[in-house]
C-alpha positions in Angstrom: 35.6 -31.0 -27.0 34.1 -27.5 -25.6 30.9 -27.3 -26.5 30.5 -23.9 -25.2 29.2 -21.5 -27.4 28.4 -17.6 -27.4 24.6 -17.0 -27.4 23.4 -13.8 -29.5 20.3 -13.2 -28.3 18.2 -14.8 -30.6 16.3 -17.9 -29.7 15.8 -19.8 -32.5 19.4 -19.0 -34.3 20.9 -20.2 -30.7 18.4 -23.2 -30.5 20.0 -24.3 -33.5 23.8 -23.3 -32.7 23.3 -25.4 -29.6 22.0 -28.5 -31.6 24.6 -28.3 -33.8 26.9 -28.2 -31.7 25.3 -31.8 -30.0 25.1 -33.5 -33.4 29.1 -32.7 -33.3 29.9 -34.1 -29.9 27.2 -37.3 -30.5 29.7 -37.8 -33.8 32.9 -37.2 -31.4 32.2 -40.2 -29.0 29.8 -42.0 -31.4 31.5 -45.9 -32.5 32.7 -45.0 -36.0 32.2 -49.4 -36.6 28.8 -48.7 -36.0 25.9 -48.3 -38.9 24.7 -45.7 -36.6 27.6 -43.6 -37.1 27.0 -43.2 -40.6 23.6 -42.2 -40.5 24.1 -39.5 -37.6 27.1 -38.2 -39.8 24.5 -38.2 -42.9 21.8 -36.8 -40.4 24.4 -33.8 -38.9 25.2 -32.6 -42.5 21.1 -32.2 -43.6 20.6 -30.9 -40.4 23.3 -27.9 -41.0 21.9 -27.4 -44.4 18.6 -26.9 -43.1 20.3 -24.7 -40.6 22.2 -22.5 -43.4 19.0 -22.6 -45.5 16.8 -21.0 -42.8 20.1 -18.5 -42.0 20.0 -18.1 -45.4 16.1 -17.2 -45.9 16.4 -15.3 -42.9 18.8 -12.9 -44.5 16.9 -12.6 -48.0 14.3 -11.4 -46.6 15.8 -8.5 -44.4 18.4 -7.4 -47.5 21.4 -8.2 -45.3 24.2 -6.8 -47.3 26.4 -9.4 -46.9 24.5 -12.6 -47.6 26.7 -13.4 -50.2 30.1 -13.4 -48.0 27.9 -15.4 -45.1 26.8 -17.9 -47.6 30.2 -19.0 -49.1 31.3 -19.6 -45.6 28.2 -22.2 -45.1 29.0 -24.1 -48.7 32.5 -24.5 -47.9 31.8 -26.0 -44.3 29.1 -28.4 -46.0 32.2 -28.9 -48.9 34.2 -29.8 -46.4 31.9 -32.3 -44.3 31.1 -33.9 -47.4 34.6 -34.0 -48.7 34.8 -36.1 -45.0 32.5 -37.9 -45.5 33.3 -39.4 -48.7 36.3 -39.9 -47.6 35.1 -42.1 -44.6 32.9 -44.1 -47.2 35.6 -45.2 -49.8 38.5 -46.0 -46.9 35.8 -47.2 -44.3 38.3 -45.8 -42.4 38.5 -44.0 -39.5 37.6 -39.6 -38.7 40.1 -38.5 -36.9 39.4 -36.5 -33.5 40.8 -33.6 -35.2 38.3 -33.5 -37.7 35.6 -33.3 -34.7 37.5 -31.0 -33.0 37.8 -28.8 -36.9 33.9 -28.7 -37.1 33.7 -27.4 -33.0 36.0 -24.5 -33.9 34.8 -23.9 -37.6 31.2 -23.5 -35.9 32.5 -21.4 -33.1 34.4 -18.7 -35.2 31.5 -18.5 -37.6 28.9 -18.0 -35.1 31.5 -15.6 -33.2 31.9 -13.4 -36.9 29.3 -13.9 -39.4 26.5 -14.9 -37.2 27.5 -12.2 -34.8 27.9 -9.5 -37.8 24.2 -10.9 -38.9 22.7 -10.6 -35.3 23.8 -7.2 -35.0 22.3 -6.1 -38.5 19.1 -7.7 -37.6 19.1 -5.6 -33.6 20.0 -2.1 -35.9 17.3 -3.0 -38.4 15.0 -3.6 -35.6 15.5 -0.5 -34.5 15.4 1.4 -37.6 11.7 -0.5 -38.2 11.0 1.3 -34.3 11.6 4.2 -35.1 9.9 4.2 -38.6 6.7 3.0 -37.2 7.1 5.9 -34.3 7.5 8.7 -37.1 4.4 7.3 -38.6 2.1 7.1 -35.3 3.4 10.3 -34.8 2.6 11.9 -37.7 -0.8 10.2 -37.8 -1.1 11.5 -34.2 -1.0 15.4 -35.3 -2.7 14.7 -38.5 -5.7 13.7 -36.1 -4.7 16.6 -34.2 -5.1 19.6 -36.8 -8.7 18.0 -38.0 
């Protein structure tokens, strides 16, 4: 299982890409017979909820235009793990590789699109906020200037 993943240049966001992307490969190689195997899987899907949550907030708070498109692509991934999950519970059967191998590529095209689209709002909004704060030093500048 790759666990490669594009960085975009944002620490935390990438932090969190990375240890998702751990929790996955832990769940890959992990003994499915063991009680421990149920708890990580329980453990993985709180810590991508956290992870969406804080996207999430992240987003609110800068208007991003397209939270709501970004945010029905995290609740059908947690649909999905949960939808494996119970499915695990009631057969106490076996999650096939697949399914592992699913969650890599799910997280990999969404941090590739959405969390690519979101990174480069947040870089153009940075600069927007630059440039702002220069018109206003500036102007404050030449107001000091003609007094």
């Amino acid at each position: 299982m790759d666990k490669s993943l594009d960085l975009l240049g944002h620490d935390e966001i990438d932090h969190q890409h990375r240890s998702l992307l751990d929790g996955i490969a832990r769940l890959a190689v992990m003994p499915q017979d063991s009680p421990r195997f149920l708890n990580e899987w329980v453990r993985f899907i709180d810590e991508i909820r956290s992870h969406f949550e804080w996207e999430e907030a992240e987003m609110a708070s800068l208007e991003y235009p397209d939270t709501a498109r970004h945010r029905r692509d995290h609740r059908r991934q947690v649909a999905a793990l949960l939808e494996h999950l119970r499915s695990f519970r009631e057969a106490e059967g076996v999650v096939s590789r697949e399914v592992f191998q699913a969650m890599s590529d799910w997280t990999a095209r969404h941090v590739r699109s959405f969390d690519r689209e979101f990174m480069a709002f947040l870089r153009e909004r940075e600069v927007w906020d630059l440039r702002q704060e220069l018109v206003l030093w500036e102007s404050d500048f030449l107001l000091e200037q003609a007094s």
